[in-house]
C-alpha positions in Angstrom: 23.3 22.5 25.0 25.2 20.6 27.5 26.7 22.4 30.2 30.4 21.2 31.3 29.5 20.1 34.7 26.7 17.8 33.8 27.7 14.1 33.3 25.7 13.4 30.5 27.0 9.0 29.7 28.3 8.3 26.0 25.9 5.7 25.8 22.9 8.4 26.3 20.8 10.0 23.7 20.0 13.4 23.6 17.3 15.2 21.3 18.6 17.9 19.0 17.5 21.2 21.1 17.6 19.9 24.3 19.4 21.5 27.4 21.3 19.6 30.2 22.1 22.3 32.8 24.8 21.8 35.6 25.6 18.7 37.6 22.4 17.0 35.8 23.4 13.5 35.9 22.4 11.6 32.8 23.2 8.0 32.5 24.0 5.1 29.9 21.3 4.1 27.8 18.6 7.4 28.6 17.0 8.7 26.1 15.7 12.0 25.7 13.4 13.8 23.1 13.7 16.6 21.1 13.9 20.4 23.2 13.8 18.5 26.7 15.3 20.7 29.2 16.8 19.1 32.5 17.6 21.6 35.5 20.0 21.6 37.2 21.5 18.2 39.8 19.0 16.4 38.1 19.6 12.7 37.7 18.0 10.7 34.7 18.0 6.8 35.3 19.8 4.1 32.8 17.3 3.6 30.3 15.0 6.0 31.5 13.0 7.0 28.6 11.7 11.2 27.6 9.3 12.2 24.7 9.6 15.3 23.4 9.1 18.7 25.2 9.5 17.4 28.6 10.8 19.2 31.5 13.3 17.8 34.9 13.5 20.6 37.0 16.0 21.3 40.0 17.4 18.0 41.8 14.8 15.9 40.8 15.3 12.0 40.8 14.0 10.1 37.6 14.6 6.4 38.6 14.9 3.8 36.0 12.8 2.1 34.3 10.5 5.6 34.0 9.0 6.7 31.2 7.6 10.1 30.5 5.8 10.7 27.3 5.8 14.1 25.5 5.0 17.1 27.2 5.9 15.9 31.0 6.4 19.0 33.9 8.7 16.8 36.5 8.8 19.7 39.2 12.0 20.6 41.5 13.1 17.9 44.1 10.4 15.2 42.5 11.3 11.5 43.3 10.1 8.5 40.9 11.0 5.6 42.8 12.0 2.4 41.4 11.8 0.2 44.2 8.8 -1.7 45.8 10.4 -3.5 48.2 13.7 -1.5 49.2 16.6 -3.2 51.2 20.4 -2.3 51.0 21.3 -6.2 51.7 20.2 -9.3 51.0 18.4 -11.4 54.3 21.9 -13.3 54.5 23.3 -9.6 55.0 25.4 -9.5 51.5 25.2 -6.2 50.3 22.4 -6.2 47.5 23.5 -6.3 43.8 21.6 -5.9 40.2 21.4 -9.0 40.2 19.3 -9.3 43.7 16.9 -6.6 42.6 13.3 -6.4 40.5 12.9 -2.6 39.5 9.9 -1.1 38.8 9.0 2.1 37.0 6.7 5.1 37.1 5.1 6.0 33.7 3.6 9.7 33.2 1.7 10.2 30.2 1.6 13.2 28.0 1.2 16.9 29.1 0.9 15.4 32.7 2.7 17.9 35.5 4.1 16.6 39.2 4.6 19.4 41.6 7.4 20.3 43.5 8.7 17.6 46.2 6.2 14.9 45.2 6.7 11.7 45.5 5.7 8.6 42.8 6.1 5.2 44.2 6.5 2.6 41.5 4.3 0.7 39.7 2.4 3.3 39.0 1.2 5.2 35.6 0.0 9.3 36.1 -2.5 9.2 33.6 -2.5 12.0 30.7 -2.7 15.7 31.7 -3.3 14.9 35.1 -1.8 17.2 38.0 -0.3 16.0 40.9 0.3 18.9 43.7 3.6 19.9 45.2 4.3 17.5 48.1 1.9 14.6 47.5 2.5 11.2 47.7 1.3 9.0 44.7 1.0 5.3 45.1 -1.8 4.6 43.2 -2.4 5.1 39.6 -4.0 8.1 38.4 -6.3 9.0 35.8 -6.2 11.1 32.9 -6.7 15.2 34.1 -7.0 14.2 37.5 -6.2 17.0 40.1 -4.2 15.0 43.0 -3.1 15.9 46.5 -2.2 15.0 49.9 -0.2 12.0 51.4 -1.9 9.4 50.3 -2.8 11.3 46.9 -6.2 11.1 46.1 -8.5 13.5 43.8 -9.6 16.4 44.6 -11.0 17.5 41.3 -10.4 17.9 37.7 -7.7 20.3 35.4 -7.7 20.7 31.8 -5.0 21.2 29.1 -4.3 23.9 30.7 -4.0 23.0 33.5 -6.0 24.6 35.4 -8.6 23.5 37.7 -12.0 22.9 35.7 -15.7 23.8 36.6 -18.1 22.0 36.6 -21.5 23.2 34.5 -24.7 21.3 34.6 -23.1 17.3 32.8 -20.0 19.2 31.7 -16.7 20.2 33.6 -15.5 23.3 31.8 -12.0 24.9 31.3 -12.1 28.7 32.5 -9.0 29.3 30.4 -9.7 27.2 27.3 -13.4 26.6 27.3 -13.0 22.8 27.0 -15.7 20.9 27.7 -15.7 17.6 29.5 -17.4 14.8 30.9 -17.4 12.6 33.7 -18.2 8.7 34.4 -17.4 6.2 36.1 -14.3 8.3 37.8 -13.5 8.9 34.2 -12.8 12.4 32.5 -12.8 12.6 28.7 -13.1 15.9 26.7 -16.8 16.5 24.9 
């Protein structure tokens, strides 16, 4: 389903059951998965790359070269920046060109979720099922289930799956939703 004020490029692929809602902006060369859904004013980077499942909520930014594995939550108003060194014109003062610029990408591994109004300055990977909070500023990469927050993000703790936050029992971090069991070293989570 493609609504008939998104610009959705020729050159763009689109998974059977996915849903581009209106004014989403999806340019030459993307590519999304099967049943992704894109909300609405959304705009999806040339070449930008979706697995399966994932999810672009209101007015969020995917900048090229992204890549979101299957299973991504990319919450309202989200930024992925594609820039590390940003300038409208060259140092002679020419505007700046394609040509002139070296872009960078954010990558977000599966089932990983980024809250509303955050912000992901590229390089940088979100490791899988991690959770980055509404209004945090990523600039450093992030490990797998990794609860983040604050400007700069840093870890506050640990989710699950399910995300939800996970507690920690004797050597184990436990799901209260699921009943996963994990365990920690080395600033590493990985599930028991």
């Amino acid at each position: 389903m493609i609504a008939d004020s998104a610009d959705v490029d020729a050159a763009a692929h689109i998974g059977f059951g996915s849903k581009v809602w209106h004014l989403a902006q999806i340019r030459e060369g993307a590519r999304l998965g099967e049943n992704c859904v894109i909300g609405r004013g959304a705009y999806i980077g040339p070449g930008v790359v979706l697995g399966e499942n994932c999810k672009v909520q209101n007015y969020a930014l995917v900048y090229e070269p992204a890549v979101l594995e299957a299973g991504v939550f990319i919450g309202p108003a989200v930024v992925l920046t594609n820039d590390v060194f940003p300038r409208a014109v060259t140092p002679e003062g020419s505007l700046k060109t394609e040509e002139d610029w070296n872009k960078v990408g954010v990558t977000i591994r599966q089932g990983a979720a980024i809250g509303a109004r955050a912000v992901c300055i590229a390089p940088v990977t979100i490791g899988a099922w991690a959770m980055v909070a509404a209004g945090a500023v990523v600039s450093k990469d992030v490990p797998d289930y990794a609860l983040m927050a604050g400007v700069p993000a840093r870890r506050i703790g640990w989710v699950g799956k399910a995300g939800r936050p996970l507690k920690q029992e004797g050597r184990q971090w436990i799901c209260p939703e699921t009943g996963e069991a994990y365990l920690e070293g080395g600033g590493v989570l990985r599930p028991s």
